[in-house]
DRENDO-1510 file (C-alpha; in Angstrom, 1 decimal, always signed):
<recs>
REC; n; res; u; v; w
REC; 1; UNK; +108.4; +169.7; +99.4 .
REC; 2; UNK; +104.3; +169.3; +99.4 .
REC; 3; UNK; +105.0; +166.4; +97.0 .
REC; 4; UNK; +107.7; +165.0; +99.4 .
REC; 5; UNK; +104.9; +164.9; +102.9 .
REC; 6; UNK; +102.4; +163.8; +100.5 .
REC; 7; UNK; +104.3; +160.5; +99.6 .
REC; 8; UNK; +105.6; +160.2; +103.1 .
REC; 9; UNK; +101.9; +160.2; +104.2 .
REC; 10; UNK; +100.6; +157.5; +102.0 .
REC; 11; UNK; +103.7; +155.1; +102.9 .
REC; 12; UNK; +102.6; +155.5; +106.3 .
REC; 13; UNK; +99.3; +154.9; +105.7 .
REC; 14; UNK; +99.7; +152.0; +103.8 .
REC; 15; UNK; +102.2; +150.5; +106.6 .
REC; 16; UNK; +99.4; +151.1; +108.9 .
REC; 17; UNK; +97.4; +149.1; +107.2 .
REC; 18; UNK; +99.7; +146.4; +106.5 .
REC; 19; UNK; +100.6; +146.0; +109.7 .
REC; 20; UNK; +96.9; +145.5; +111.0 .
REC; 21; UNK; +96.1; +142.7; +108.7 .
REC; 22; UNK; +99.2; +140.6; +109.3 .
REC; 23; UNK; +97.6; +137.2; +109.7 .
REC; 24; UNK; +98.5; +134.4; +112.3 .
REC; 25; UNK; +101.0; +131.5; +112.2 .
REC; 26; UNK; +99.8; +128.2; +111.2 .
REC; 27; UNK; +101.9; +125.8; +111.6 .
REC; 28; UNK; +101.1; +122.0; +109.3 .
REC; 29; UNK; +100.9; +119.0; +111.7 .
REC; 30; UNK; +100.3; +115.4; +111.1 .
REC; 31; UNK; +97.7; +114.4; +113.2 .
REC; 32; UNK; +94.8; +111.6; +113.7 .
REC; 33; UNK; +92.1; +110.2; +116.7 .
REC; 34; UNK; +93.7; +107.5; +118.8 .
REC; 35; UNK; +93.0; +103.7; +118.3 .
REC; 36; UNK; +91.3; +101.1; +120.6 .
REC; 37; UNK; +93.4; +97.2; +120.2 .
REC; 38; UNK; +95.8; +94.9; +121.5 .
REC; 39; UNK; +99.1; +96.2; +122.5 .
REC; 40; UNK; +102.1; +94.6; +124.0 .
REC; 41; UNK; +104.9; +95.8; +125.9 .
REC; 42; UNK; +108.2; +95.1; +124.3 .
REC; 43; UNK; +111.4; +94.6; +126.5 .
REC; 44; UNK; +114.6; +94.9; +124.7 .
REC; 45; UNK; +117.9; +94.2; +124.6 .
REC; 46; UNK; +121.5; +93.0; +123.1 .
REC; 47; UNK; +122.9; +89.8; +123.8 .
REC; 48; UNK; +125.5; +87.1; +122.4 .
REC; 49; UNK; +124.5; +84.1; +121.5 .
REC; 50; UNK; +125.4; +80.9; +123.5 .
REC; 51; UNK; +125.5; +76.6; +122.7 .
REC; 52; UNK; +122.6; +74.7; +124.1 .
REC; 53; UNK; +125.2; +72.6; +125.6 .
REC; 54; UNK; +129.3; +72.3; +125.2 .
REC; 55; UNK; +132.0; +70.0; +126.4 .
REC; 56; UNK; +135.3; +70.9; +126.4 .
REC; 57; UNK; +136.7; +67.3; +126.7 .
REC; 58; UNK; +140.1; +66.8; +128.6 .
REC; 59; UNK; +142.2; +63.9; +129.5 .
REC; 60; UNK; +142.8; +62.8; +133.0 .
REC; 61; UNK; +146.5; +61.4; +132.1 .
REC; 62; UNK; +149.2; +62.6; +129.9 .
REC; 63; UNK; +150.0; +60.5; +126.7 .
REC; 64; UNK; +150.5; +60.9; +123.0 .
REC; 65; UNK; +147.6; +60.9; +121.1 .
REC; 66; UNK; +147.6; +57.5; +119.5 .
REC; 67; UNK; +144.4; +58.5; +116.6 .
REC; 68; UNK; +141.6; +60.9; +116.4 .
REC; 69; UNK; +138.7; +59.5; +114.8 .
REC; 70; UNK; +136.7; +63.4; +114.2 .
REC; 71; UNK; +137.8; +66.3; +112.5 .
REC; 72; UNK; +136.7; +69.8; +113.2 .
REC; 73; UNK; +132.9; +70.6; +112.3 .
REC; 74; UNK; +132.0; +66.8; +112.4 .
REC; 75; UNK; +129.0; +66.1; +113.9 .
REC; 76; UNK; +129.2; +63.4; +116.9 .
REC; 77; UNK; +126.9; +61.7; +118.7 .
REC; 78; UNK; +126.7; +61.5; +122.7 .
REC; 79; UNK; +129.0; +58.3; +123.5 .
REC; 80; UNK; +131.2; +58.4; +120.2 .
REC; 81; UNK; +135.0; +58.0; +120.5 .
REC; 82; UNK; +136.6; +61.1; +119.6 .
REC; 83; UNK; +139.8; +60.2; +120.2 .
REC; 84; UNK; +142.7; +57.7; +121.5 .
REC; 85; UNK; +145.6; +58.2; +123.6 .
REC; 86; UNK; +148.9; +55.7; +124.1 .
REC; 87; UNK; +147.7; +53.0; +126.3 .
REC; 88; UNK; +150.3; +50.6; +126.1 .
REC; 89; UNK; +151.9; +50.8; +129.6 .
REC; 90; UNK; +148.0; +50.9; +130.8 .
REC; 91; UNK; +147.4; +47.5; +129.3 .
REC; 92; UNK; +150.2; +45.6; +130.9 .
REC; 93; UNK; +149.4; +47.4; +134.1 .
REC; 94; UNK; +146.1; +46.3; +133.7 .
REC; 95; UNK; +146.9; +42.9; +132.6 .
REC; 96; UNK; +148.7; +42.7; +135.5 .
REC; 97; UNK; +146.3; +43.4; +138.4 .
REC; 98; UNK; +143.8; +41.2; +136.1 .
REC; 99; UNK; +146.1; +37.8; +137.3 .
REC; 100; UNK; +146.5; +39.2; +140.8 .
REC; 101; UNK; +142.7; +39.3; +141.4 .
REC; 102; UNK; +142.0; +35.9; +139.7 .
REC; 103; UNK; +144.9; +34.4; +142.2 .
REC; 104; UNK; +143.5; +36.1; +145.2 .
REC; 105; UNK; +139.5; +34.4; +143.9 .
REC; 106; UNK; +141.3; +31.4; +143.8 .
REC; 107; UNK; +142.8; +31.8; +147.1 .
REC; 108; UNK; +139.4; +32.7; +148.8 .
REC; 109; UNK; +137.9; +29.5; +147.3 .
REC; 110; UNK; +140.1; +27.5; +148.8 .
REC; 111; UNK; +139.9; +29.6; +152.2 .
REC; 112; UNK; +135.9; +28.5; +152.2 .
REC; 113; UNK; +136.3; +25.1; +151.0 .
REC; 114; UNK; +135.8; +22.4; +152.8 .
REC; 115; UNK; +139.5; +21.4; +153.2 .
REC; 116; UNK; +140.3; +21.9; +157.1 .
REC; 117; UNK; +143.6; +23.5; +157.9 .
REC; 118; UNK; +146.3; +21.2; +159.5 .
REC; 119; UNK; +145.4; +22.0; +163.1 .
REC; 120; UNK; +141.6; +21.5; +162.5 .
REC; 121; UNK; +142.5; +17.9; +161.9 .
REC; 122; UNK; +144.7; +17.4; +164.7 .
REC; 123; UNK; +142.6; +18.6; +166.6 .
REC; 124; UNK; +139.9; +16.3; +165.3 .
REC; 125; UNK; +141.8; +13.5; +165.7 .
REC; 126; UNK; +142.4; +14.6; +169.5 .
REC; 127; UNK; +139.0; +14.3; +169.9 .
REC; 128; UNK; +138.7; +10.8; +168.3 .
REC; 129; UNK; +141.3; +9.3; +170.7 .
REC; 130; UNK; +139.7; +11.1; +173.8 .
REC; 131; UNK; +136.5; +9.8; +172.9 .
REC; 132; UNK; +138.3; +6.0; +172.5 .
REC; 133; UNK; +139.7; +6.2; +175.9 .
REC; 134; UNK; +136.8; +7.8; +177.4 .
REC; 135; UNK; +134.5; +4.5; +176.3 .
REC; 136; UNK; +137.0; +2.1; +177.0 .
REC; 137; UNK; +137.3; +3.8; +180.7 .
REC; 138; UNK; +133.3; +3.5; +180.9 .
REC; 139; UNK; +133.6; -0.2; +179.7 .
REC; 140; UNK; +136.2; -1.2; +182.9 .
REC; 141; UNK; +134.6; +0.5; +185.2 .
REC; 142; UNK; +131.5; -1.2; +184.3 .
REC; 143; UNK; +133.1; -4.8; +184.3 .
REC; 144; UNK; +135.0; -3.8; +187.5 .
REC; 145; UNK; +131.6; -2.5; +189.3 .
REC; 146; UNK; +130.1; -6.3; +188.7 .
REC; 147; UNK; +133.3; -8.1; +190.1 .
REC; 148; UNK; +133.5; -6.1; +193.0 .
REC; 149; UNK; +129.9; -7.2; +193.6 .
REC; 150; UNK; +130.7; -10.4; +193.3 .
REC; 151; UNK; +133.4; -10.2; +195.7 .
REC; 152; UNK; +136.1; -11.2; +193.1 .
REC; 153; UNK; +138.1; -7.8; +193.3 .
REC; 154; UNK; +139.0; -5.6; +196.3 .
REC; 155; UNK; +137.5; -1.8; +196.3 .
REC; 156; UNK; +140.6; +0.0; +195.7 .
REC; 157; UNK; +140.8; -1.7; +191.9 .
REC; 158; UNK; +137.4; -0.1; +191.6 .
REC; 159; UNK; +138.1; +3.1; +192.9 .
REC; 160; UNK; +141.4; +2.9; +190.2 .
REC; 161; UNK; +138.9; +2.0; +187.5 .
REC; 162; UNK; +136.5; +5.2; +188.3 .
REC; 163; UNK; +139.6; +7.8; +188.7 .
REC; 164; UNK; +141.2; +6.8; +185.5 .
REC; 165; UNK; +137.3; +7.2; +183.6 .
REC; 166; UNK; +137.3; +11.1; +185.3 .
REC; 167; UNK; +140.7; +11.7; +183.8 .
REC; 168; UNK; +139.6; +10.4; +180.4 .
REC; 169; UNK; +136.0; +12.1; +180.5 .
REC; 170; UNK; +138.4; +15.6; +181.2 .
REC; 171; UNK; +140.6; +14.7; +177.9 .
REC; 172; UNK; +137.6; +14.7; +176.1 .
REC; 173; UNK; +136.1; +17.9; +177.3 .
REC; 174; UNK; +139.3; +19.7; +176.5 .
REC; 175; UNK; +139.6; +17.9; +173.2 .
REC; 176; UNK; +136.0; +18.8; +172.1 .
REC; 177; UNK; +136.6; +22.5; +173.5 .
REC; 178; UNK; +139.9; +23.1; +171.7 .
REC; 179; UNK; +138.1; +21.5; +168.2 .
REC; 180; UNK; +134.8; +24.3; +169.0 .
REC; 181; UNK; +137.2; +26.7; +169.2 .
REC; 182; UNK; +139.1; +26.0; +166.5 .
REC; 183; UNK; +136.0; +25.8; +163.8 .
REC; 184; UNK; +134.8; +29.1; +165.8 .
REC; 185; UNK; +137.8; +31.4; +165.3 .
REC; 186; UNK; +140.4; +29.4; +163.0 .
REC; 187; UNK; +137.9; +29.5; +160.1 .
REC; 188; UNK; +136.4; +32.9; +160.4 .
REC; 189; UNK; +140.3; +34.7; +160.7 .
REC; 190; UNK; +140.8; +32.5; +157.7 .
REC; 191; UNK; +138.0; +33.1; +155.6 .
REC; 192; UNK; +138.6; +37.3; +156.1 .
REC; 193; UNK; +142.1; +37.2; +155.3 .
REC; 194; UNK; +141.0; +35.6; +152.3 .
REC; 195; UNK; +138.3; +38.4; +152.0 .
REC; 196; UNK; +140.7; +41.4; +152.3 .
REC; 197; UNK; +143.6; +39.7; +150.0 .
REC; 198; UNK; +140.5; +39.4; +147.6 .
REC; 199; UNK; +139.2; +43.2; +148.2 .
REC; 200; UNK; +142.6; +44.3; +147.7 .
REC; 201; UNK; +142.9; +42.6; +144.5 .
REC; 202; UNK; +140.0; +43.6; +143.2 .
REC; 203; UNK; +140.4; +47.3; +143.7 .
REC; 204; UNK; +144.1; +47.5; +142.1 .
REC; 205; UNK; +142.1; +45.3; +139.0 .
REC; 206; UNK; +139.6; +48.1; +138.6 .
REC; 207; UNK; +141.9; +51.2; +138.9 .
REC; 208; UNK; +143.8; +49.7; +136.3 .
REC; 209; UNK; +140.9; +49.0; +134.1 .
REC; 210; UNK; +140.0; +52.7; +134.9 .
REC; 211; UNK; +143.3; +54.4; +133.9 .
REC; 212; UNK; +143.2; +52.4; +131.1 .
REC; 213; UNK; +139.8; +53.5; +129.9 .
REC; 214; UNK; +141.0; +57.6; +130.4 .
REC; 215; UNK; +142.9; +56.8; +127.3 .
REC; 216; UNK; +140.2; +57.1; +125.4 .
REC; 217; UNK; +137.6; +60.0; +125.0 .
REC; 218; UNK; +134.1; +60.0; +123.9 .
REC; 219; UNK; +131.6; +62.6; +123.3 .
REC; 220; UNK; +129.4; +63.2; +126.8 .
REC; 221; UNK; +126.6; +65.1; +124.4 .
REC; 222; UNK; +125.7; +65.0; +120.4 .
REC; 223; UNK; +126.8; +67.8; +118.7 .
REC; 224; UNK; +129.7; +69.2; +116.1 .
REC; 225; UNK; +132.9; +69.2; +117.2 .
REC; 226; UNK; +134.1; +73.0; +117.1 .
REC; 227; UNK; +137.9; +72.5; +118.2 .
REC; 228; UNK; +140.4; +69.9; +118.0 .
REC; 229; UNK; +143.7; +72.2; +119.2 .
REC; 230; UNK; +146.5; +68.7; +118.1 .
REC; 231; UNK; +147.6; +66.2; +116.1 .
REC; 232; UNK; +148.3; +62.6; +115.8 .
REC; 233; UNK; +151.2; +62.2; +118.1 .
REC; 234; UNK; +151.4; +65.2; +119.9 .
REC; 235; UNK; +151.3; +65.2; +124.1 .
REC; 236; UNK; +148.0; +65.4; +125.5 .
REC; 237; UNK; +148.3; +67.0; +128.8 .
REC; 238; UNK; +145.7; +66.0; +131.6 .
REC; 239; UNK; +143.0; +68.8; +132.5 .
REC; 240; UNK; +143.7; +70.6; +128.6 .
REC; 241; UNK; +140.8; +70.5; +126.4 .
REC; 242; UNK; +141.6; +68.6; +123.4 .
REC; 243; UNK; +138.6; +68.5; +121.5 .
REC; 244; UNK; +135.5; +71.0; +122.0 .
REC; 245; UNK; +131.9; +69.8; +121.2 .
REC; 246; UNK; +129.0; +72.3; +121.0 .
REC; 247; UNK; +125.3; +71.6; +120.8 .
REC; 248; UNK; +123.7; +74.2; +118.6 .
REC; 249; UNK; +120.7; +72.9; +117.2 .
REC; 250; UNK; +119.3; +75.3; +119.5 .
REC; 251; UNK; +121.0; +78.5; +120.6 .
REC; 252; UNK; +120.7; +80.3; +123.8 .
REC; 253; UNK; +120.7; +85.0; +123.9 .
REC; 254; UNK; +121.3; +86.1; +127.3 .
REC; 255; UNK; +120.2; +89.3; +128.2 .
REC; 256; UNK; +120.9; +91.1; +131.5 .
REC; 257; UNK; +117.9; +93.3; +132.4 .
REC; 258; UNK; +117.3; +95.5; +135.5 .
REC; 259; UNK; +115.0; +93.6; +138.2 .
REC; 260; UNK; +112.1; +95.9; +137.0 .
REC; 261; UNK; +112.2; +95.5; +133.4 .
REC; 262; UNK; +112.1; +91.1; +134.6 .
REC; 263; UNK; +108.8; +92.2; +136.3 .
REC; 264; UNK; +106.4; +91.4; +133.5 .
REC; 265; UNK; +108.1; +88.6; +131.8 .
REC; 266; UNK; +107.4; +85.2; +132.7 .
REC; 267; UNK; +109.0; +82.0; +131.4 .
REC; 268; UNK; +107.6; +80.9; +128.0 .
REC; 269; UNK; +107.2; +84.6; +126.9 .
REC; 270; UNK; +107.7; +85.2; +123.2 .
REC; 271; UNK; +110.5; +86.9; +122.0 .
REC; 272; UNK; +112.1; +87.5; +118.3 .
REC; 273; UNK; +116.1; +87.6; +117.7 .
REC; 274; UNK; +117.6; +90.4; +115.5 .
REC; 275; UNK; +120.9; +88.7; +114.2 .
REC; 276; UNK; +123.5; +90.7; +111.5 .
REC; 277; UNK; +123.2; +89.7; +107.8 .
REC; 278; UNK; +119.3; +88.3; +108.6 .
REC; 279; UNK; +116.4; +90.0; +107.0 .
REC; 280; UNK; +113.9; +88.5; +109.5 .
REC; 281; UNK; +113.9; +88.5; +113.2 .
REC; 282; UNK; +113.9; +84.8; +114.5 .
REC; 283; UNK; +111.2; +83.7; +116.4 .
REC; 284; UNK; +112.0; +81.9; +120.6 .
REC; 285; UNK; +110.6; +81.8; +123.9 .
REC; 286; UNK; +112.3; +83.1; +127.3 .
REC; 287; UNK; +113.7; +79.4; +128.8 .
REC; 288; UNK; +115.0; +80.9; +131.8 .
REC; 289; UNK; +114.8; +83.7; +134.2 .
REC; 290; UNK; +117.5; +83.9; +136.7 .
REC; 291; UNK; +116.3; +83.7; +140.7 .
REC; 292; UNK; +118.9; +85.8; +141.9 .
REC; 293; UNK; +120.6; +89.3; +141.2 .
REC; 294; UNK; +123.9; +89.1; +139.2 .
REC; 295; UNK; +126.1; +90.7; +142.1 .
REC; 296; UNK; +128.4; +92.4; +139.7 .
REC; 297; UNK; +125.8; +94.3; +137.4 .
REC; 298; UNK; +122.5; +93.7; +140.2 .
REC; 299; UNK; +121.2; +92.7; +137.0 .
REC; 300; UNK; +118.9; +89.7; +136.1 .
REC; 301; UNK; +119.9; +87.4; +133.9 .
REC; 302; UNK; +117.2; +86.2; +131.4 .
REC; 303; UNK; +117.9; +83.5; +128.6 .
REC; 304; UNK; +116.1; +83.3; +125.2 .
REC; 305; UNK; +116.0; +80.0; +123.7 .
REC; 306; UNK; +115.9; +80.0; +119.7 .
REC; 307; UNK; +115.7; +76.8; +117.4 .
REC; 308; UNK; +118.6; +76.4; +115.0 .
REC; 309; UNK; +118.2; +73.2; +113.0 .
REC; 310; UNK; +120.1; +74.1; +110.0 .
REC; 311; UNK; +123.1; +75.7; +111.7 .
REC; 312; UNK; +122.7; +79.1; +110.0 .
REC; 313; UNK; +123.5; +81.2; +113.6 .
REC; 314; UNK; +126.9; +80.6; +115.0 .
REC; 315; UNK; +127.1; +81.0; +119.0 .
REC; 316; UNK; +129.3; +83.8; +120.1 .
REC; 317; UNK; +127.1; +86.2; +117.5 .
REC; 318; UNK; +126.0; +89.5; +119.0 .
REC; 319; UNK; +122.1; +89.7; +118.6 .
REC; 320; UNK; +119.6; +92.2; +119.5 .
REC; 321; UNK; +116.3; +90.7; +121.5 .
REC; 322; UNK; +112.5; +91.3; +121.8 .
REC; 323; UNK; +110.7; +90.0; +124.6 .
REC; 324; UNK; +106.6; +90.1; +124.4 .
REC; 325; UNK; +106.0; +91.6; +127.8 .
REC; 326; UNK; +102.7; +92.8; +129.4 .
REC; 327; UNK; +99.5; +92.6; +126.7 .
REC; 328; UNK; +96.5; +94.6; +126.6 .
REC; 329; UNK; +93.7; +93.7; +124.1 .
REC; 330; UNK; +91.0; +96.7; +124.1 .
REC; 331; UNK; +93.9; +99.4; +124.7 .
REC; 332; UNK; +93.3; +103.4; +123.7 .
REC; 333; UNK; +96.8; +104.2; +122.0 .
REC; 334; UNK; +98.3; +106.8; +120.4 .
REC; 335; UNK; +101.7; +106.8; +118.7 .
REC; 336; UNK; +104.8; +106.7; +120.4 .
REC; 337; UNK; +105.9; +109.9; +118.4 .
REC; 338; UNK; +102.9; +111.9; +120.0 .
REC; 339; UNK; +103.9; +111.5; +123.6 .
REC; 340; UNK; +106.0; +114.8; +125.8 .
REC; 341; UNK; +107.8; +114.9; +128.6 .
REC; 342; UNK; +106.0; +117.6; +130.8 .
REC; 343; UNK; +108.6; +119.9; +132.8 .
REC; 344; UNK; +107.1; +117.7; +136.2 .
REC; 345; UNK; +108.8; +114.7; +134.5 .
REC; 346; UNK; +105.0; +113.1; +133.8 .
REC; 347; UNK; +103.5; +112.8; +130.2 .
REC; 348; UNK; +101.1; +115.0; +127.6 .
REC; 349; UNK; +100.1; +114.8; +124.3 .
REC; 350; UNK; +99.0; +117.8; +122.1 .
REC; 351; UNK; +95.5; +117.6; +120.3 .
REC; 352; UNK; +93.6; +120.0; +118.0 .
REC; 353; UNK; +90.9; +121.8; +120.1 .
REC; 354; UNK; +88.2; +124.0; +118.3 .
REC; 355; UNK; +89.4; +127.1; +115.9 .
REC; 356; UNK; +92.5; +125.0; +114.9 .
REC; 357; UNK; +94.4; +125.3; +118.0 .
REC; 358; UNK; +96.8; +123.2; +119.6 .
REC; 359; UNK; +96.4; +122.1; +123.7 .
REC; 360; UNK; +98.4; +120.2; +125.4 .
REC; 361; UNK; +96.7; +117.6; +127.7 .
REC; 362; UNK; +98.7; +115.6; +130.6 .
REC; 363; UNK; +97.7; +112.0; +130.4 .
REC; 364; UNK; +98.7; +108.8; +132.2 .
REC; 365; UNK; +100.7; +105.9; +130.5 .
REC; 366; UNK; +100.2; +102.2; +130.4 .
REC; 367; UNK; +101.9; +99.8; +128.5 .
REC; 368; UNK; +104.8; +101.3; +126.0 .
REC; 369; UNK; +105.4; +99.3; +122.6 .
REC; 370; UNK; +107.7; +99.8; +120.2 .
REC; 371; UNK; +105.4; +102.2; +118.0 .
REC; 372; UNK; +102.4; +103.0; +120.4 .
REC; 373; UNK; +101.5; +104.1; +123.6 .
REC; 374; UNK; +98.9; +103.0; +125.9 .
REC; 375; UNK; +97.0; +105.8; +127.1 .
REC; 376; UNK; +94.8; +105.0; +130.7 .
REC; 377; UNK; +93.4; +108.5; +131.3 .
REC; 378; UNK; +92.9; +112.2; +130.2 .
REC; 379; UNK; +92.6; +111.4; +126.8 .
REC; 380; UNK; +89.1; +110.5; +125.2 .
REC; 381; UNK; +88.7; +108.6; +121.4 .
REC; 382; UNK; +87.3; +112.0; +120.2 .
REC; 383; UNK; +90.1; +113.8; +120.3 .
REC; 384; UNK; +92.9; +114.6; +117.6 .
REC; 385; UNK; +96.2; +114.3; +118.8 .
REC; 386; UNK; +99.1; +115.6; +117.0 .
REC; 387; UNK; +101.8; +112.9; +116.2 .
REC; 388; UNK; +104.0; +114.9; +113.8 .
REC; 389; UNK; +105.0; +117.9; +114.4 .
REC; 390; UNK; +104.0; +119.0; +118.1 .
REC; 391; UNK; +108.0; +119.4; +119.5 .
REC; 392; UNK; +108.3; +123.0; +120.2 .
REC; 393; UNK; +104.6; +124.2; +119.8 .
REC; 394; UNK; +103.4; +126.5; +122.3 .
REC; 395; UNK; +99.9; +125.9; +123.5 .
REC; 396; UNK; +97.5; +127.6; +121.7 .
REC; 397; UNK; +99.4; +127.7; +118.6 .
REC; 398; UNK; +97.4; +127.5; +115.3 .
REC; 399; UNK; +98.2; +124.4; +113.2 .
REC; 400; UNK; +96.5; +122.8; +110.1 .
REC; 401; UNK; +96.6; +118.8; +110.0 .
REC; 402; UNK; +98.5; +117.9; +106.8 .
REC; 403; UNK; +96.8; +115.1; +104.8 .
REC; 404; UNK; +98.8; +111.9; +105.6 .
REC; 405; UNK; +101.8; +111.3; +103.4 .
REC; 406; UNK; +101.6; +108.5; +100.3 .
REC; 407; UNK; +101.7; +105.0; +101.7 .
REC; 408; UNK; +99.9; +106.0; +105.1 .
REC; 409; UNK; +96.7; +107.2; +103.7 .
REC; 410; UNK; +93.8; +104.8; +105.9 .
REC; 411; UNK; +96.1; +104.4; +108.7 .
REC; 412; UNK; +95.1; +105.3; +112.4 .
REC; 413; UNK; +96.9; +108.1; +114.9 .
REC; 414; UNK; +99.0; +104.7; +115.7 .
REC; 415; UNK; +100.8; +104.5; +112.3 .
REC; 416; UNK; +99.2; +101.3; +111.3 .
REC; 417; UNK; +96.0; +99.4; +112.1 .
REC; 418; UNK; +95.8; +96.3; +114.0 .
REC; 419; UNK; +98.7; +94.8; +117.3 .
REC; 420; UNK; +101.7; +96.8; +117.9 .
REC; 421; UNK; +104.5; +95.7; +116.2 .
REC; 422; UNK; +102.1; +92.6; +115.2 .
REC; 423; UNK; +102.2; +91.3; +118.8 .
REC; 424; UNK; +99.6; +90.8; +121.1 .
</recs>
């Protein structure tokens, strides 16, 4: 029994003791001082690739197709016949309107000659014999005037003589009238009925040259032709695409982006193009950023233009896009992995105070790349911050920064030295 308290004595001693010297958690933690460079803020998105330019070409009649002169994945140039429909029925139409219009040209030439209609020469000669009588009449009155003088005839032959010269001198005012009158109006009423038989003409000629012509179809832009849906001899059917042409030496990716991610891109911005089955992101520039809310989404539409010479990307591929936003060259930045929510919805990092310690520290954020953080304020270049490890760490909490694991041995608190993501 003394044996028994004696051992229970010493096991309680000894858990005394163990318990007193039970030393504190410490947790490992990757950790590093922030960086001072360029950062730039990266706006992202998916989006499917789209033609520079496409035409789906449709006929504006019905007809066989007589020939097609491209087959699909030719390349065409802007103005090349693609393809021919049956035009026969247009030709003779055509043909036919031609000989109307040079009959109606002949017809006005001859309206505007110098040929006088029938009455125009009547009426000339009306004129001629009025002006006959009216000098004859002058000529016996004047004879008449000196015999009376003389004595040899009475008064009244005289007075005969002088009447019958005011009836002739009328004839030929009337004559000359009725001759003005008729090269006034005659020739004029002439000359545009000749005008509108011509007009007439002419517009039936050039609606049938132009019905002809929509038989066949050219290529409005360069390109490779990406559809051709028929066959020799099959119906064409006016307003159905019968051959597709695409432009894609360059390739368009728009992205719909809220109205406050658009604020800091500008037209011109760099971007790069994540495409399946590529290794490296392809290099564009933002060609377009739309003025006006999509009313659907209330989106903004933004479109990335990317050079494709060799034809390698095919439009209607889903991509993923980068746009180079906002920059800042002489930035304080910590890494992206480093940065916590605080429980106010703002931000805080965790650094290593004195005595191995963690603290967490609320901070204010400026740009945001892809692997860094802009920091504005509450953190100085001094300080440690913890960028592995700090999720779930209680303030105060020991922790012991782990050296850096192989292959990041010489790299900053941002994960690598240098631009973000090698943007500026």
């Amino acid at each position: 029994m003394v044996w028994f308290a004696a051992v229970a004595c010493c096991l309680g001693m000894v858990g005394c003791h163990s318990a007193d010297t039970t030393p504190d958690v410490v947790v490992d933690v990757q950790a590093a001082r922030p960086v001072v460079g360029a950062i730039a803020e990266q706006i992202e998105g998916d989006a499917v690739l789209s033609p520079l330019a496409e035409a789906a070409i449709s006929p504006k009649i019905s007809a066989p197709v007589s020939r097609f002169y491209v087959q699909r994945g030719a390349r065409v140039r802007a103005g090349q016949l693609l393809v021919r429909l049956e035009d026969r029925d247009l030709e003779a139409a055509a043909e036919d309107n031609q000989g109307a219009y040079e009959a109606a040209q002949a017809a006005y030439q001859q309206a505007t000659s110098v040929q006088q209609p029938a009455a125009m020469q009547t009426a000339k000669l009306d004129l001629k014999q009025a002006k006959a009588n009216l000098d004859l009449d002058k000529g016996l009155v004047e004879s008449r005037e000196k015999l009376f003088a003389e004595g040899a005839i009475p008064g009244r032959d005289l007075d005969s003589a002088k009447a019958t010269l005011v009836q002739a001198q009328a004839a030929y005012d009337t004559a000359e009238q009725r001759l003005q009158a008729l090269q006034r109006v005659g020739r004029q009423a002439s000359q545009k009925a000749a005008q509108g038989d011509l007009t007439s003409a002419r517009g039936k000629y050039l609606s049938a040259e132009a019905s002809r012509s929509y038989a066949y179809l050219r290529s409005p832009i360069a390109g490779v032709v990406t559809d051709r849906p028929l066959f020799d001899g099959e119906m064409a059917t006016a307003g159905t695409p019968v051959v597709t042409v695409m432009d894609t030496s360059s390739l368009i990716a728009k992205l719909h982006l809220s109205q406050a991610m658009t604020q800091s891109i500008q037209t011109g911005a760099r971007a790069e193009v994540s495409a399946p089955g590529m290794n490296e992101a392809i290099p564009g520039e933002v060609s377009l950023i739309s003025p006006a809310l999509d009313p659907g989404s209330t989106t903004v539409e933004v479109w990335v233009k990317i050079k494709n010479p060799d034809g390698r990307l095919k439009a209607g591929t889903p991509v993923h896009v980068s746009i180079v936003g906002r920059t800042a060259q002489e930035a304080l930045q910590v890494p992206a992995s480093a940065l916590l929510t605080s429980e106010g919805g703002g931000f805080e990092v965790m650094v290593v105070g004195s005595g191995g310690a963690a603290h967490l520290k609320p901070v204010t954020v400026g740009i945001r790349g892809v692997k860094r953080v802009q920091i504005l304020s509450g953190l100085s270049p001094t300080d440690v911050v913890i960028d592995s490890g700090s999720y779930g760490l209680d303030d105060g909490t020991k922790v012991h920064v782990a050296p850096p694991e192989e292959g990041d041995a010489g790299k900053g608190a941002a994960g690598q030295d240098g631009q973000d993501g090698g943007q500026s």
